[in-house]
Structures are given as structure tokens and as C-alpha cells.
Residue frames as qw, qx, qy, qz and C-alpha x, y, z in Angstrom:
[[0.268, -0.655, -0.702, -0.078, -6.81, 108.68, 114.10],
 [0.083, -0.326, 0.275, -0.901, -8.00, 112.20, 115.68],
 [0.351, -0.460, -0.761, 0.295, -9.68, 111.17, 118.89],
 [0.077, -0.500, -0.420, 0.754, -10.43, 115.18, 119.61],
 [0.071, 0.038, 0.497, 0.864, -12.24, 116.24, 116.35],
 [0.407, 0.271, 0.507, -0.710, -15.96, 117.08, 115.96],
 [0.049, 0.035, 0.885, 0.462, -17.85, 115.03, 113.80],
 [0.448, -0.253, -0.587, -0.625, -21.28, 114.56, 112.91],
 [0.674, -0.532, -0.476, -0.191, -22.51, 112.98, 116.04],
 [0.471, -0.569, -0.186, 0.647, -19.67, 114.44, 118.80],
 [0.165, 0.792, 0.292, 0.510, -21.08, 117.52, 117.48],
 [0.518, -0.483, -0.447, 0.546, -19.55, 119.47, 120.68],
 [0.257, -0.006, 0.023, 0.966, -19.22, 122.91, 119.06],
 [0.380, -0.599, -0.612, -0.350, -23.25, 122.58, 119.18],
 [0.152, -0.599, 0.269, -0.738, -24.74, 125.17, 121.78],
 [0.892, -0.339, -0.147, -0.259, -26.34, 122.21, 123.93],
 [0.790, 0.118, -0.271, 0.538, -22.32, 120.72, 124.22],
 [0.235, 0.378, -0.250, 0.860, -20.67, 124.25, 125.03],
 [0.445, -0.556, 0.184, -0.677, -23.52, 124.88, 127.86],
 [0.848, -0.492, -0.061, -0.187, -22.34, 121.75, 129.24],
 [0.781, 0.137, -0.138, 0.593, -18.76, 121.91, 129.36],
 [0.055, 0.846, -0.117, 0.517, -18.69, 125.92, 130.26],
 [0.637, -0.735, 0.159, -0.173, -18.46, 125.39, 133.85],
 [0.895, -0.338, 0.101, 0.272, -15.11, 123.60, 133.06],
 [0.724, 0.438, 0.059, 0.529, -13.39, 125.38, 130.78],
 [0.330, -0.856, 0.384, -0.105, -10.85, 127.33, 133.48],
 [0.676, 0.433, -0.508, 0.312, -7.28, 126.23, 133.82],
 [0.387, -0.593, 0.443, -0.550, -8.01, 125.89, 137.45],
 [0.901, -0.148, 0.367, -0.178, -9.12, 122.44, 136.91],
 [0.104, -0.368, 0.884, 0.270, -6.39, 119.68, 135.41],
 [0.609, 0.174, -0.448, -0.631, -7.84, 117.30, 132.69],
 [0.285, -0.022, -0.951, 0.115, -7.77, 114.58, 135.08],
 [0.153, 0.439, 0.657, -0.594, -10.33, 116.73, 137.33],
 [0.621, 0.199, -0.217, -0.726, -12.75, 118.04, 134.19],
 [0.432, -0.073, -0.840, -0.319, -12.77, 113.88, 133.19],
 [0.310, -0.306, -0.832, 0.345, -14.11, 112.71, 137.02],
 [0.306, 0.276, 0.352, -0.841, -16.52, 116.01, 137.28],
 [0.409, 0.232, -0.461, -0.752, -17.48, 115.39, 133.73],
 [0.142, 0.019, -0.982, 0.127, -17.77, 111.65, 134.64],
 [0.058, -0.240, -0.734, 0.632, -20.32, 112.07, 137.22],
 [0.265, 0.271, 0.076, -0.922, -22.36, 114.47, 135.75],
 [0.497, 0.150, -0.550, -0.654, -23.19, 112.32, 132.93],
 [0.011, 0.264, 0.915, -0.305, -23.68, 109.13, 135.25],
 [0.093, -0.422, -0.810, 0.396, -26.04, 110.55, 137.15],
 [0.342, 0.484, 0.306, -0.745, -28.18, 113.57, 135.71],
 [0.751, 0.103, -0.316, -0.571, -29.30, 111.63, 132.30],
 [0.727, -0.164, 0.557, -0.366, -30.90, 107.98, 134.08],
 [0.070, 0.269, -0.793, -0.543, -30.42, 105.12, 131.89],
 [0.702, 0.246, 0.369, -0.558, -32.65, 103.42, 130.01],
 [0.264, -0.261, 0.895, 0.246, -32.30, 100.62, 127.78],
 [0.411, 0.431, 0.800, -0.075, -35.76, 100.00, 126.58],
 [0.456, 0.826, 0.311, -0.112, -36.60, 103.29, 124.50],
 [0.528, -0.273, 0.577, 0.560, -34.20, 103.49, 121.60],
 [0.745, 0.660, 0.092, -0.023, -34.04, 104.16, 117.59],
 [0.662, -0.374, 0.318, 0.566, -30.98, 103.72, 115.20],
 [0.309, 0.902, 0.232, 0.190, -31.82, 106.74, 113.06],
 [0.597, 0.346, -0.109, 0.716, -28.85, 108.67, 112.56],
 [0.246, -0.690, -0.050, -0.679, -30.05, 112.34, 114.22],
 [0.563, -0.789, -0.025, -0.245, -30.57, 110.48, 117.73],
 [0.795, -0.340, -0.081, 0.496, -26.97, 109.50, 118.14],
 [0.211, 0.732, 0.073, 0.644, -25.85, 113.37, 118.08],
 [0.477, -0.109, -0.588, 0.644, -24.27, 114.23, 120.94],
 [0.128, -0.113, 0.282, -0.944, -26.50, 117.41, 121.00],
 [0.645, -0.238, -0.367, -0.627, -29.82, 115.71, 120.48],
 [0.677, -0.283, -0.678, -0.037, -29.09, 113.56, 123.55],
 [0.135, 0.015, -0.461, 0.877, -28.13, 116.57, 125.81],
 [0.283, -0.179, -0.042, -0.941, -31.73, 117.27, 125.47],
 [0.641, -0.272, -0.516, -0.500, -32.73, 114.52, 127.16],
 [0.409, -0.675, 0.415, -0.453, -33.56, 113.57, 130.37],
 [0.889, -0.103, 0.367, -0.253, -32.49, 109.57, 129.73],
 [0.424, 0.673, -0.551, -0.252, -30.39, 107.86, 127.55],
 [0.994, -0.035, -0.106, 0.010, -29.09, 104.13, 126.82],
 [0.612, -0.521, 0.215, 0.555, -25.23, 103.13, 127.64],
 [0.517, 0.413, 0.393, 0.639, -24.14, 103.76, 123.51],
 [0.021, 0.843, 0.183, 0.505, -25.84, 107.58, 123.99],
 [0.566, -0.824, 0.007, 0.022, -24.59, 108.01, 127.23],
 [0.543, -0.458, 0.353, 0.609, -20.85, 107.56, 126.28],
 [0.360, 0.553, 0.265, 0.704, -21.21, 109.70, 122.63],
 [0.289, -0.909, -0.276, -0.118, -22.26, 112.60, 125.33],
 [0.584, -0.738, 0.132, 0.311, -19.64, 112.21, 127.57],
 [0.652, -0.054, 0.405, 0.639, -16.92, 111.80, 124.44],
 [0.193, 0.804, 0.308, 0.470, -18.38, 114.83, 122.95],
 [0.465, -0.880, -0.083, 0.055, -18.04, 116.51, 126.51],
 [0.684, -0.458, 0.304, 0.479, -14.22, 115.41, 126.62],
 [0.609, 0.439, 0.329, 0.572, -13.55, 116.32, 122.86],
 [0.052, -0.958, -0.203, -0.197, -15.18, 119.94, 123.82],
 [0.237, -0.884, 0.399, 0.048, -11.93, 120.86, 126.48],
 [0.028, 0.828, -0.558, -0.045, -9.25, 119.31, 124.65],
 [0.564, -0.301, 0.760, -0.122, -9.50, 115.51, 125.74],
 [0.292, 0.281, -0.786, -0.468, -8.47, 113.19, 123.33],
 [0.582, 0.176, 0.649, -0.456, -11.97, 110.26, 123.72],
 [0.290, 0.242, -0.713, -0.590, -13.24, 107.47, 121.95],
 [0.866, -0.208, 0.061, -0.450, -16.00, 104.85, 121.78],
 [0.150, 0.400, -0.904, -0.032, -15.73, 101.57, 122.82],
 [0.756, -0.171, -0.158, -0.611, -18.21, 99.04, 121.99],
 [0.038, 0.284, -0.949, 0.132, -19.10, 95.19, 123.35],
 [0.635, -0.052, -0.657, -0.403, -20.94, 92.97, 124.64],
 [0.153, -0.293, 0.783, -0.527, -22.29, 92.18, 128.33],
 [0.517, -0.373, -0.726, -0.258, -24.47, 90.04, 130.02],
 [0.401, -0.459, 0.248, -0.753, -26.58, 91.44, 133.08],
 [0.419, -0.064, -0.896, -0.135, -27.44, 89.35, 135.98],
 [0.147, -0.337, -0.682, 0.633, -29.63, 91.10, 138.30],
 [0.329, 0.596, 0.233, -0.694, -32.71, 92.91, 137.78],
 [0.059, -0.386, 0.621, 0.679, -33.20, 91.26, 134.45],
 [0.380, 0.461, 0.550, -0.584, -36.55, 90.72, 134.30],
 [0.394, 0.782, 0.344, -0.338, -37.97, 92.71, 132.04],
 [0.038, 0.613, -0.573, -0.542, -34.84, 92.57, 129.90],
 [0.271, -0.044, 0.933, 0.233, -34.99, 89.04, 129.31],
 [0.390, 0.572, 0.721, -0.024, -38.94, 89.52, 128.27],
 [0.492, 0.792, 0.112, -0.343, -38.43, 92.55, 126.20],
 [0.019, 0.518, -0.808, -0.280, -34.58, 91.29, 124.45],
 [0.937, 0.145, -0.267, -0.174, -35.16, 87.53, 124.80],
 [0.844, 0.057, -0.243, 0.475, -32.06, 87.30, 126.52],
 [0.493, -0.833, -0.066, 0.241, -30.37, 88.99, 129.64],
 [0.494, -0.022, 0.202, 0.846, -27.03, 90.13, 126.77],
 [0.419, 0.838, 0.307, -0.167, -27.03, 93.16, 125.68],
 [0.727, 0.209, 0.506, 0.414, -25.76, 94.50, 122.43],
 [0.662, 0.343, -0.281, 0.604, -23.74, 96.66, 121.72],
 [0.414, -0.819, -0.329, 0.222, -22.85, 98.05, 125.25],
 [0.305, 0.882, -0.084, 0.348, -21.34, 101.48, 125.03],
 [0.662, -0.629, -0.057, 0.404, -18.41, 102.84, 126.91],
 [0.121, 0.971, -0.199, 0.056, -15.54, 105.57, 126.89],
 [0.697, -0.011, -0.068, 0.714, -11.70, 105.52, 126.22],
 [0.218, 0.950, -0.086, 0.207, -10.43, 108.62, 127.25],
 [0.689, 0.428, -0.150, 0.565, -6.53, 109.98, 127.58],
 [0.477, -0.860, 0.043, -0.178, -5.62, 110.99, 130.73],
 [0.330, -0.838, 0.429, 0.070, -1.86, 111.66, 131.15],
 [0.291, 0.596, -0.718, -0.213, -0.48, 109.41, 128.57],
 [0.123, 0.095, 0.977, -0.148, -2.90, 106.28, 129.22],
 [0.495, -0.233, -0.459, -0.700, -5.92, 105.52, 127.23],
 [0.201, -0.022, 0.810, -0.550, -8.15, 104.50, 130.12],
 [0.258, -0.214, -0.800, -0.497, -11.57, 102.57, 130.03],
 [0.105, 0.194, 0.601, -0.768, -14.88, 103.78, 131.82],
 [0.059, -0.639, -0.757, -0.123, -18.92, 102.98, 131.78],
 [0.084, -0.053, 0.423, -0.900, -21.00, 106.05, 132.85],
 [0.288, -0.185, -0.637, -0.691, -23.90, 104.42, 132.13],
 [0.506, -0.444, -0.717, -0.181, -25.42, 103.41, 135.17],
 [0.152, -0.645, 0.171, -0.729, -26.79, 106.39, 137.55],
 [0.105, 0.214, -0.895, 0.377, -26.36, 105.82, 140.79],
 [0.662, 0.137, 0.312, -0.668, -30.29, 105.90, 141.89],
 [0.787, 0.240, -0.511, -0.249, -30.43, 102.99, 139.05],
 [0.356, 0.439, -0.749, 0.346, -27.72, 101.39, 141.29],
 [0.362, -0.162, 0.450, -0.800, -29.20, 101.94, 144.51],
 [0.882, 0.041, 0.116, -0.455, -32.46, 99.53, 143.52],
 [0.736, 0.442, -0.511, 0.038, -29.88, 96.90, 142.03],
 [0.496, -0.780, 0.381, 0.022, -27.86, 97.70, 145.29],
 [0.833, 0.287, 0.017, 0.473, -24.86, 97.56, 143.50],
 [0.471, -0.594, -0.070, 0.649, -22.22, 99.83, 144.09],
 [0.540, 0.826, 0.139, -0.085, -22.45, 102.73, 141.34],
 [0.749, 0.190, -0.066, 0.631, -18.75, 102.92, 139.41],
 [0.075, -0.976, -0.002, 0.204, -16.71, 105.67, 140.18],
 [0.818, 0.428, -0.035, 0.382, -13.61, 107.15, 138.60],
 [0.683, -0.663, 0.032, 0.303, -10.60, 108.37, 139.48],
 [0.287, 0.938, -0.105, -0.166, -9.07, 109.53, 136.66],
 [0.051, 0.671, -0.737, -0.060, -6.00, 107.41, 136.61],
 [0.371, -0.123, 0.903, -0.177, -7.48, 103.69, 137.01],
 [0.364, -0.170, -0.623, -0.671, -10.32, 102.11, 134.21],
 [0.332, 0.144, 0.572, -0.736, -13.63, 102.11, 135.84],
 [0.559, 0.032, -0.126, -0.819, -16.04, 100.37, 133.81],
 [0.579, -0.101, -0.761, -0.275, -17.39, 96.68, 135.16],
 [0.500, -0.425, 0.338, -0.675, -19.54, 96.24, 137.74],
 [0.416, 0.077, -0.906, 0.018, -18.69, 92.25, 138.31],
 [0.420, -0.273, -0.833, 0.236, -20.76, 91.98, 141.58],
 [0.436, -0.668, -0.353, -0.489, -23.29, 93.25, 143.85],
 [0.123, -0.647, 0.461, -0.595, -23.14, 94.57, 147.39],
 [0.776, -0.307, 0.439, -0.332, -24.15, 90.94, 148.54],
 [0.322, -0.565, 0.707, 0.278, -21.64, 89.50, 145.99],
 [0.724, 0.429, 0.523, -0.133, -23.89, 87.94, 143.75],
 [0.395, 0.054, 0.615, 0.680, -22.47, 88.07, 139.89],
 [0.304, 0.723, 0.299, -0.543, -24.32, 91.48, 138.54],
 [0.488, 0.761, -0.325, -0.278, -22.29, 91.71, 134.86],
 [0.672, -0.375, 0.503, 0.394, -20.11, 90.39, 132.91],
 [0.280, 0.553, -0.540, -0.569, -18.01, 91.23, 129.33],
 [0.897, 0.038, 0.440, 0.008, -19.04, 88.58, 126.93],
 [0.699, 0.423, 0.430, 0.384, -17.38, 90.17, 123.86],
 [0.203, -0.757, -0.031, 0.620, -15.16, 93.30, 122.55],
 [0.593, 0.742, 0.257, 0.178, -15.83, 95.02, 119.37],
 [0.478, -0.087, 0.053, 0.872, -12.80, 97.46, 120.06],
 [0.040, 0.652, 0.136, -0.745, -12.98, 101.55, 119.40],
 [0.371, 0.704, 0.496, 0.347, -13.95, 103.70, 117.08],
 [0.262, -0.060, 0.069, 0.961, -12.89, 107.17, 116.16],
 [0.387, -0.060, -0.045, -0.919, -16.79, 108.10, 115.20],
 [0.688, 0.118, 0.308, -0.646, -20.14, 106.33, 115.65],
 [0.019, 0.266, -0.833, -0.485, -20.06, 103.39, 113.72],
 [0.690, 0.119, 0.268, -0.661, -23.87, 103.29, 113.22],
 [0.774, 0.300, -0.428, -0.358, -23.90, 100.48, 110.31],
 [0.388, 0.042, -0.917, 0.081, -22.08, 97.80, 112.31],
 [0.239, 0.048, 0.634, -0.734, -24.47, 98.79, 115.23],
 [0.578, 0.207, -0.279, -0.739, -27.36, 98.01, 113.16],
 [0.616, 0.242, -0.746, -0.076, -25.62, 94.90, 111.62],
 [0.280, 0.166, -0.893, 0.310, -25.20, 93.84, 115.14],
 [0.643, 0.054, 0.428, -0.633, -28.83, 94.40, 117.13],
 [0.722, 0.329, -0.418, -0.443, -30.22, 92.99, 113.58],
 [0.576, 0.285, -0.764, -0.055, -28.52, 89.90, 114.27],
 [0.016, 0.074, -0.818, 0.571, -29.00, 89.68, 118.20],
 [0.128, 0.283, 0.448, -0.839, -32.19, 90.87, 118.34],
 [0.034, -0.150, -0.716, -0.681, -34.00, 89.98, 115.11],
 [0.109, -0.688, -0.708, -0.115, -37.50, 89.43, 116.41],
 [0.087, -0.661, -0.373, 0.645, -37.48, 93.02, 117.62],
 [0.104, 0.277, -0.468, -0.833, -37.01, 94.61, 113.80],
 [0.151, -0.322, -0.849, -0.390, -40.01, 91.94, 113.01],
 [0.063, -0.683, -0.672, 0.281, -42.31, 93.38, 115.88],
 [0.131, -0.694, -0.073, 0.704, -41.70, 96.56, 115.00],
 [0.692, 0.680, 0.241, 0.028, -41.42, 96.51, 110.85],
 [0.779, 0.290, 0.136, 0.540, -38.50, 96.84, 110.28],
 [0.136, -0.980, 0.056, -0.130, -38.25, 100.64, 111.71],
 [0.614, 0.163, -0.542, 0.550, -35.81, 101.64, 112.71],
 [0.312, -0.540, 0.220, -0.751, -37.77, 103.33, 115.98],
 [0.607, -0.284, -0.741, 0.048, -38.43, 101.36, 119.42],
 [0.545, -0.513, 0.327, -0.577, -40.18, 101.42, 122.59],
 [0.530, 0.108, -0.841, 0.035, -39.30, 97.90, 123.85]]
């Protein structure tokens, strides 16, 4: 497997990629500090959003989602693994399955159900350890949850938020599809399709949503 190549959708050699990585590429910073600036950046300056989505090929392009000001967890870690491929870091996806238990509202009435499917995340390779990390939820998202927003560290896996700041059960893993070396858009399909059927029926079969 090459975990640092540029493919079709960690398109990183794209000008949108290289004007977000410039600011790192200096041999002042160690690849443990570019992951935990790089980290952060993506958290918190595209907001997630779960509800407006398509599984057209074009919007999982790491450059077509620098250009936005939002993104779901799946787009939010092809960014960052584009980001890491760009200086050098070896990064992969890594897909699953969670269930949410706070602020799930408006999941449960546009899903049917407080899982969601497939939830993105990042392996990257930081000093001879494949480590696991979320950046999906910004911290201002957090903040209204009042959860604590993840943070990394560059040497420890950082991606479940098990509990709220009043301990209440906010997440949990229900299921782990394992990595991937590129996008693996056709099981991602296969797998909404199946979770999520009545949304391909409201919608005709598109493959575009606004849930």
C-alpha cells in the first residue's frame, strides 16, 4: 500500500491543497507538529455538517472540499489526508460506524436513526505508529453540545468523544469497516443505500442531498 501518493480524490498537488499546506512546509516544524497544527486547522475552520451531502465522485476531491466553508466527517478526513500526504505524511482513511447521543434531534428525523454511516476518520504515521484521529467536530459545534472538542497530541489516538462535560454518553463506535488506501466510494454507496434507504427513495435515487 502507498499511504503518501496522490490520487484522484487526495488530489494534494491541486493549487487549493498546496495553499493550504504552504505555511508548513519549513523544516522548522517536526511531522509530529505539521499533524497537530494541521489537525486543528481542519477541525475548526471547515464546521461540520452532516445534513448537506452527495456521493458524486467530484465532491469527494480533496480540492473541491477546500473550497468550502463546511463539510461532513468522510470530507473532513479526505482534506486533512490530502493535507498530510502534501508534506510527506504517510495517511489513510478509516471508515465506521457511530451512534450519537446528544443533540440528535434532527438527526434522528432527517436519518431515521441517531447511527450514522459511514463515519470518517484519519490514520496517520507519526514516528513509527499508525495513530487514529476524528477532526470532524469544530469546536463551536462542541461548545453547543458542551462536549469537550478532541484534541491531539501527536503521539496518542484522538478520535471518540464517549461523554459529555456532564458525563452523559455523547458517542459511541458501533462498527469498523477498517482503512483504505483511496476513497472507496462504491462500498460507501453500498453502505448509506442500505442504512438509509428511504433517503435514495425521497430523493430519486440521486445521488445529491439536502437532508
Amino acid at each position: 500500500m502507498d499511504y503518501l501518493r496522490t490520487t484522484y480524490y487526495f488530489d494534494y498537488q491541486s493549487k487549493e491543497i498546496q495553499e493550504l499546506v504552504s505555511m508548513y512546509q519549513t523544516d522548522s516544524l517536526s511531522d509530529k507538529e505539521k499533524a497537530k497544527q494541521l489537525y486543528i486547522r481542519v477541525r475548526d475552520s471547515w464546521r461540520y455538517d452532516p445534513y448537506n451531502f452527495n456521493l458524486r465522485k467530484e465532491s469527494f476531491k480533496a480540492s473541491v472540499i477546500a473550497r468550502k466553508s463546511k463539510g461532513h466527517c468522510v470530507e473532513k478526513s479526505i482534506l486533512l489526508i490530502a493535507c498530510f500526504r502534501a508534506l510527506g505524511i504517510p495517511a489513510r482513511l478509516h471508515l465506521g460506524k457511530v451512534k450519537n447521543h446528544i443533540g440528535v434531534e434532527r438527526l434522528t428525523e432527517k436519518f431515521g436513526t441517531n447511527e450514522l454511516t459511514p463515519h470518517g476518520m484519519v490514520n496517520v504515521y507519526l514516528e513509527n505508529t499508525w495513530l487514529k484521529l476524528s477532526p470532524a467536530f469544530n469546536k463551536s459545534m462542541c461548545r453547543i453540545c458542551n462536549v469537550s472538542p478532541l484534541e491531539f497530541d501527536g503521539e496518542n489516538d484522538s478520535y471518540l468523544q464517549a461523554f459529555n462535560d456532564e458525563g452523559k454518553i455523547f458517542m459511541e463506535y458501533l462498527d469498523d469497516y477498517g482503512h483504505f488506501e483511496d476513497v472507496p466510494l462504491a462500498f460507501m454507496i453500498e453502505n448509506i443505500r442500505k442504512h438509509y434507504p428511504h433517503i435514495f427513495q425521497t430523493n430519486n435515487d440521486t445521488l445529491d442531498f439536502n437532508v
